[in-house]
C-alpha positions as CSV (number, residue, x, y, z in Angstrom):
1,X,29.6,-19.1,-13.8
2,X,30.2,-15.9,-15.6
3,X,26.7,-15.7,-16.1
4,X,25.8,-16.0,-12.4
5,X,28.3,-13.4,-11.0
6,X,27.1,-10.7,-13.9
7,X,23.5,-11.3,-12.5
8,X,24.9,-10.8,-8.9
9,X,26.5,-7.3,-9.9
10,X,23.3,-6.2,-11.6
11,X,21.5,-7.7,-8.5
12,X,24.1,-5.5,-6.2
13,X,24.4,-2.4,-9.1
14,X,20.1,-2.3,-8.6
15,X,20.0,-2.1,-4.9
16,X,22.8,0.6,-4.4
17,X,20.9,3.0,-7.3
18,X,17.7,1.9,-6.1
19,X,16.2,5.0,-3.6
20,X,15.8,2.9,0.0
21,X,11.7,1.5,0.0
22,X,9.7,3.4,2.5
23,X,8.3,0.0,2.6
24,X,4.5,-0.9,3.2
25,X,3.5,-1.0,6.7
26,X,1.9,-4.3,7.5
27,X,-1.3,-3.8,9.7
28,X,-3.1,-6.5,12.5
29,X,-5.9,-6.7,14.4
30,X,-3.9,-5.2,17.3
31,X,-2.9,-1.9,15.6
32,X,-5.3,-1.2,12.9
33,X,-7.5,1.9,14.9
34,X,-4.4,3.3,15.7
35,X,-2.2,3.4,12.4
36,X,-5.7,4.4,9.9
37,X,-6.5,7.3,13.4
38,X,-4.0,9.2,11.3
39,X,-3.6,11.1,8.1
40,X,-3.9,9.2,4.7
41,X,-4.1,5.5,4.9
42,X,-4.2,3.6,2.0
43,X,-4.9,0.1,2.9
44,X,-4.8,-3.2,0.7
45,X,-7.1,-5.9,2.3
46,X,-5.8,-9.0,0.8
47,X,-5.1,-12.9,0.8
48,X,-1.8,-14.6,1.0
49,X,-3.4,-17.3,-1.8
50,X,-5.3,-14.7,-3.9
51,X,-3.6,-14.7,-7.7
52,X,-4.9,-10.7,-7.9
53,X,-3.0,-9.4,-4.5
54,X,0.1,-11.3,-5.7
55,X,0.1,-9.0,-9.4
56,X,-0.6,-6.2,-7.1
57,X,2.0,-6.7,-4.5
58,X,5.3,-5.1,-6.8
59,X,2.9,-2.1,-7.6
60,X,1.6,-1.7,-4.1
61,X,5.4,-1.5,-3.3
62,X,6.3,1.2,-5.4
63,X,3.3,3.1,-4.8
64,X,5.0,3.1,-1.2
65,X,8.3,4.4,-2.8
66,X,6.4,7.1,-4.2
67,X,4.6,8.2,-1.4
68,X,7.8,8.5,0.8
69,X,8.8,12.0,0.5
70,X,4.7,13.1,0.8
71,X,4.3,13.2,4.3
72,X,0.8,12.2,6.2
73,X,0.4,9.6,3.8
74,X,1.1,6.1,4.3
75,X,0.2,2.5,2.2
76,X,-0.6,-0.4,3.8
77,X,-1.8,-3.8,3.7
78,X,-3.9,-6.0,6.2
79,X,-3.7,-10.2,6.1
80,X,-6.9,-11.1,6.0
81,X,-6.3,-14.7,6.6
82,X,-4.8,-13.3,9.8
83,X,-7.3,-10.8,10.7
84,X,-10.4,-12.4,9.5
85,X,-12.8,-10.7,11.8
86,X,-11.3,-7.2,11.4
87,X,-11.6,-7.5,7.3
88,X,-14.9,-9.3,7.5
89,X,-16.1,-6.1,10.1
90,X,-15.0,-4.0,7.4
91,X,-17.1,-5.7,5.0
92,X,-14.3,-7.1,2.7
93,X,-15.6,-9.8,0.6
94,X,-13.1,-9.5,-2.5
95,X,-9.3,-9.6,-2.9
96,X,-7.7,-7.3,-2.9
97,X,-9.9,-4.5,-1.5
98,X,-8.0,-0.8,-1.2
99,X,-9.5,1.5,1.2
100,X,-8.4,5.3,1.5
101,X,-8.9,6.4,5.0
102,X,-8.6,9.7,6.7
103,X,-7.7,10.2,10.3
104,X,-9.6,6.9,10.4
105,X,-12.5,7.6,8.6
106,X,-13.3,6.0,5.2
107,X,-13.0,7.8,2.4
108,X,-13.2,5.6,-0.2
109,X,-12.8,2.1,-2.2
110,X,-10.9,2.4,-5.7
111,X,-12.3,0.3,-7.4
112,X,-10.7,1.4,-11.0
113,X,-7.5,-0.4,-12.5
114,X,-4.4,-1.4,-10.3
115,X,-2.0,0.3,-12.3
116,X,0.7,3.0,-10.1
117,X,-0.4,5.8,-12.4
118,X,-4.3,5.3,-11.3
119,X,-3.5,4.2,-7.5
120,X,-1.4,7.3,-7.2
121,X,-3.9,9.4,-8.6
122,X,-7.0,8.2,-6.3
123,X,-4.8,9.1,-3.4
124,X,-3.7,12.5,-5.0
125,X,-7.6,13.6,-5.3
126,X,-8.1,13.4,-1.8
127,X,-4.6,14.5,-0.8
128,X,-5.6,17.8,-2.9
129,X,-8.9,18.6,-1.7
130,X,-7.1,18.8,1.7
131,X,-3.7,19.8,1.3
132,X,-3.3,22.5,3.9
133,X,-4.5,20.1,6.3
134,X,-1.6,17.7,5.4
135,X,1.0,20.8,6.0
């Protein structure tokens, strides 16, 4: 019992300290032109079932956290179980696929390790080469 309530005030403790997510924004078929048309889109093509996406998700969310304050960039993700014919146009055959778009143009696949350090830094590259376009 004592146990269980000094988990619940660390649970509670956590969540007050915690900065508020900016939280991922989740993409369909229905809005995907319009949320990549602008700025920096990060997006994570993935599966619900897929062992990879699921060890990405926690990092995926705090690359959103740290992307919050920068502003014309946002992360994303796109169900493809959902969306099947949007991720197959795109030409997604692996989970999970990350594609940086800008102002819905593709501007790359990372395609190194899914750390935060090295997902943050793909997107910074790009971010820097046009930074007075972002301001």
């Amino acid at each position: 019992m004592l146990k269980q309530f000094l988990a619940s005030c660390h649970l509670t403790y956590q969540l007050l300290a915690a900065s508020p997510p900016a939280g991922v924004v989740c993409l369909t078929e229905k809005d995907f032109q319009e949320k990549i048309s602008k700025g920096y889109v990060f997006v994570k093509f993935y599966q619900p079932w897929c062992i990879h996406c699921k060890r990405l998700s926690p990092t995926w969310d705090d690359l959103s956290n740290k992307f919050s304050s920068i502003e014309g960039v946002t992360i994303a993700e796109i169900n493809c179980t959902q969306c099947s014919s949007l991720c197959s146009n795109h030409q997604v055959s692996g989970y999970p696929t990350l594609v940086l778009y800008r102002d819905g143009v593709k501007l790359g696949e990372h395609r190194g390790q899914r750390s935060l350090e090295n997902l943050y830094s793909f997107v910074m590259r790009h971010v820097e080469r046009n930074q007075d376009e972002l301001y």
